[in-house]
Backbone as JSON, one array per atom type, in Angstrom:
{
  "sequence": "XXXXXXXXXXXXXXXXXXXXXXXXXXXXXXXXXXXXXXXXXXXXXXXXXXXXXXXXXXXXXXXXXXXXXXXXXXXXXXXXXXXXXXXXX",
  "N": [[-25.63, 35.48, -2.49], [-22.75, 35.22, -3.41], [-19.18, 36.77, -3.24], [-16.56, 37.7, -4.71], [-12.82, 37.71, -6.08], [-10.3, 39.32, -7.93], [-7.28, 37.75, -7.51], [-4.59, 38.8, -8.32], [-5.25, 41.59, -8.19], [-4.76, 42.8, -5.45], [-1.84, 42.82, -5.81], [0.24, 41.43, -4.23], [1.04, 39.25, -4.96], [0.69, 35.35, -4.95], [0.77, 34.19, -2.55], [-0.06, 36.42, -0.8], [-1.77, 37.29, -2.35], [-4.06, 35.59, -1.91], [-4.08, 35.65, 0.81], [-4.98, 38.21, 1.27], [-7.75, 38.27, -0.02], [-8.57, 36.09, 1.72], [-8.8, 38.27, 4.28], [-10.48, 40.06, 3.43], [-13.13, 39.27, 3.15], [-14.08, 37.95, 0.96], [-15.72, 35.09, -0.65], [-15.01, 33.8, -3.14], [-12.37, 33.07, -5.73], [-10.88, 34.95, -8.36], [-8.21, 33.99, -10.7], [-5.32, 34.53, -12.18], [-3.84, 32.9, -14.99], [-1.81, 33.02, -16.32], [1.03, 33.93, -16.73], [3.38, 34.06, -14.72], [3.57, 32.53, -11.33], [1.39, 30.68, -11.14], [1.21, 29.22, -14.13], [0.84, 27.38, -16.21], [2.77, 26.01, -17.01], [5.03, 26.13, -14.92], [3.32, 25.2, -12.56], [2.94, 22.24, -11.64], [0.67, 19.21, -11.85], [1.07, 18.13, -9.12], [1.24, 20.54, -7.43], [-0.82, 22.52, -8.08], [-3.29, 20.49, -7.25], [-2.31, 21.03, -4.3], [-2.54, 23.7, -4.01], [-4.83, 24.28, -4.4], [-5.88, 22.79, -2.09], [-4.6, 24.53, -0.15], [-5.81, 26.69, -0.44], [-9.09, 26.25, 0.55], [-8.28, 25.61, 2.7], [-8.19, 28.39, 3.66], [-10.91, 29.02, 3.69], [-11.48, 29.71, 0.45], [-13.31, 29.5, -2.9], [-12.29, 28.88, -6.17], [-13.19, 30.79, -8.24], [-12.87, 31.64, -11.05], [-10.61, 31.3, -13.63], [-8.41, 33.15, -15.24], [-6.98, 33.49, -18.74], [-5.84, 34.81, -20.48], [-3.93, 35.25, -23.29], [-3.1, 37.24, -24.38], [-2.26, 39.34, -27.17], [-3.48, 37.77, -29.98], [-5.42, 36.45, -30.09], [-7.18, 33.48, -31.33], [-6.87, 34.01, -34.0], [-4.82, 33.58, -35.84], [-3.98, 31.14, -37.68], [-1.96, 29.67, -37.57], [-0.64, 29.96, -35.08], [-2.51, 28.47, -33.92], [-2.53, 25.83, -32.82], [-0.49, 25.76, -30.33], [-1.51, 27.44, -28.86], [-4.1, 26.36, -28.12], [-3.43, 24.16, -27.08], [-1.97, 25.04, -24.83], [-4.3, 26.58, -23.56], [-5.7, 24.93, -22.9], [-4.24, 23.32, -20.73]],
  "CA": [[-24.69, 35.67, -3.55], [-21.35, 34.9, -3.28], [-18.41, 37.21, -3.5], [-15.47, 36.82, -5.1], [-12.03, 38.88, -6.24], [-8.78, 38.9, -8.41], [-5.91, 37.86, -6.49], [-3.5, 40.21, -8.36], [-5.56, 43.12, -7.64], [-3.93, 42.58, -4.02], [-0.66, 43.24, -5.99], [0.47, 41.26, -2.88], [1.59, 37.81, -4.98], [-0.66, 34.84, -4.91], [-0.13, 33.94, -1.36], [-0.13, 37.92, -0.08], [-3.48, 38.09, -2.52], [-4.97, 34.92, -1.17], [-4.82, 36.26, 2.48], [-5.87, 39.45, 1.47], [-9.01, 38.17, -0.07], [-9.75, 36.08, 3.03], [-9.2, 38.74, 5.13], [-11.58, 41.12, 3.02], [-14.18, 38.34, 3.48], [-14.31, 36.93, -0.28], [-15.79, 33.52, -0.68], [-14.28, 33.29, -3.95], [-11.08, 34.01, -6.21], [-10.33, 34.92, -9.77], [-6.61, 33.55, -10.33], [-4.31, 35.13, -13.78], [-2.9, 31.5, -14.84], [-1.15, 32.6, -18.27], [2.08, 34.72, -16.05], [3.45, 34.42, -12.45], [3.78, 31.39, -10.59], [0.34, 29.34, -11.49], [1.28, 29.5, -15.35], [0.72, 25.49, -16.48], [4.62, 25.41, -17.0], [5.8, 26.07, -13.63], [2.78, 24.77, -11.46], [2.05, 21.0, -12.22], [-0.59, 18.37, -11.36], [0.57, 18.36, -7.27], [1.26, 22.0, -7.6], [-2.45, 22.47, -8.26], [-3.53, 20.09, -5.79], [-1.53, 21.82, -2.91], [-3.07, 25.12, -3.96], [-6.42, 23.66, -4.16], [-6.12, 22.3, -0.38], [-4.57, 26.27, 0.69], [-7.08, 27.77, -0.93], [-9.76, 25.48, 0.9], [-8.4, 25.58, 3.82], [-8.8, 29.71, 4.11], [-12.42, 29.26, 2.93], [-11.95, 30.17, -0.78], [-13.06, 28.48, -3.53], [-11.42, 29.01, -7.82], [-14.34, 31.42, -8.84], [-12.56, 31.54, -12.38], [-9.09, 31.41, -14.37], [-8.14, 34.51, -16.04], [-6.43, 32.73, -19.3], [-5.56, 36.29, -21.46], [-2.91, 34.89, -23.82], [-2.87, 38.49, -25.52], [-1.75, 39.1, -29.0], [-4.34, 37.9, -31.32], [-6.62, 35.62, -30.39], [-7.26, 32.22, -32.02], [-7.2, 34.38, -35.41], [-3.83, 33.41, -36.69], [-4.23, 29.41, -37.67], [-0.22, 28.6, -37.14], [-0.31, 29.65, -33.83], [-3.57, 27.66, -32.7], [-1.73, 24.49, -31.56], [0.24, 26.06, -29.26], [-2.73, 28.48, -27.94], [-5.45, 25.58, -28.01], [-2.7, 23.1, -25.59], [-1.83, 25.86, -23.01], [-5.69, 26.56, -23.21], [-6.43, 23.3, -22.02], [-3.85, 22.9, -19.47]],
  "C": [[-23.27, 35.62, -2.96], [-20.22, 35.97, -3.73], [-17.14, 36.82, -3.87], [-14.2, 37.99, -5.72], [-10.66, 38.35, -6.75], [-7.96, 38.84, -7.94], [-5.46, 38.58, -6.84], [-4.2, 41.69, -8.39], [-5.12, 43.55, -6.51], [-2.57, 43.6, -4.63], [0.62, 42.8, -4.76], [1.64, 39.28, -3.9], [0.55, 36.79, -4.63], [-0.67, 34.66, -3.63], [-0.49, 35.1, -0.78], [-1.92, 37.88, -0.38], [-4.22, 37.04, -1.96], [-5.53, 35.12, 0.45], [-5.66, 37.15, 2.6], [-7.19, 39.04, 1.1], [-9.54, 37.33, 0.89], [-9.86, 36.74, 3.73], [-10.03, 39.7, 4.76], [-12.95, 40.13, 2.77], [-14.58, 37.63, 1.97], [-14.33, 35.59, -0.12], [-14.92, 33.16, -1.88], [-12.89, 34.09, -5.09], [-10.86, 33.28, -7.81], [-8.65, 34.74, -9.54], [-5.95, 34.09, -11.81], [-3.42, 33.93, -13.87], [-2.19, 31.86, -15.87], [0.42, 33.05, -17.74], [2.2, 33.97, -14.77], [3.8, 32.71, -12.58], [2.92, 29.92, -10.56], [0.11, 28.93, -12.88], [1.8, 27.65, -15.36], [2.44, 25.26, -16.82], [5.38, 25.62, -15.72], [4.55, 25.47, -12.4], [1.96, 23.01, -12.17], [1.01, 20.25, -11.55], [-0.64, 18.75, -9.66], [0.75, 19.53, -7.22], [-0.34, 22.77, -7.08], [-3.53, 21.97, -7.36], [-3.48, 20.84, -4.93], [-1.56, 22.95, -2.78], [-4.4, 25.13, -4.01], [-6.67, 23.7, -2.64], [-5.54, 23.79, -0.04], [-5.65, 26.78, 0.46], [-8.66, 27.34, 0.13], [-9.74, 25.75, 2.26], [-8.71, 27.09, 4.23], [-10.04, 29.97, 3.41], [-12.44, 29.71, 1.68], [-12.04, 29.16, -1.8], [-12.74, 29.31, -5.14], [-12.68, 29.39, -8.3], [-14.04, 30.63, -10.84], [-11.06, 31.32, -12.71], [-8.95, 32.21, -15.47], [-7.06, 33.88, -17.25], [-6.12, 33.55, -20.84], [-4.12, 35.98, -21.99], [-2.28, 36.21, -24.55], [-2.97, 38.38, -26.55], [-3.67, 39.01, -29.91], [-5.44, 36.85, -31.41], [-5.83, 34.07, -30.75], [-6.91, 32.77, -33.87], [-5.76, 34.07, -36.42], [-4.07, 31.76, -36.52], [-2.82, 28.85, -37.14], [-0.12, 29.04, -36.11], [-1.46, 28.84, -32.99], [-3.1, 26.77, -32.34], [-1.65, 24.84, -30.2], [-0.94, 26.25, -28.17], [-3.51, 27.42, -27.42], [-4.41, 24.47, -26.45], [-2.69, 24.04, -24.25], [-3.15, 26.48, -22.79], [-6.06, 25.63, -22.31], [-5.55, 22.8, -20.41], [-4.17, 23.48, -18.75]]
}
């Protein structure tokens, strides 16, 4: 079985929490993409890439993507556009 752990539980920042979870021996890492620094409007296509290959290179691989928009869901119809695009990116 494979282990794995939320970078911002570190509270360290993504590269602080990426060290910390290789140096606490996690194979893999939950990432919070909706805030911060890996949020689809400030990290693009090579962005992604070039955190792919870090991540890789200290043995971890993108367990999941934590993608907690808050608020209300899908349950209001005039904001699903929005929600359903930055879903997907």
């Amino acid at each position: 079985m494979k282990i794995g752990v939320m970078v911002e539980s570190f509270r360290a920042g993504l590269d602080g929490g990426l060290k910390a979870a290789m140096e606490v021996g996690a194979q893999g890492v939950q990432i919070f993409a909706t805030t911060g620094e890996v949020q689809p409007a400030k990290l693009d296509a090579g962005g992604r890439r070039e955190l792919k290959s870090r991540m890789t290179g200290m043995g971890l691989e993108l367990a999941a993507i934590c993608a907690d928009f808050g608020g209300h869901g899908f349950q209001k119809a005039e904001d699903n556009a929005k929600r359903v695009d930055n879903s997907k990116r």
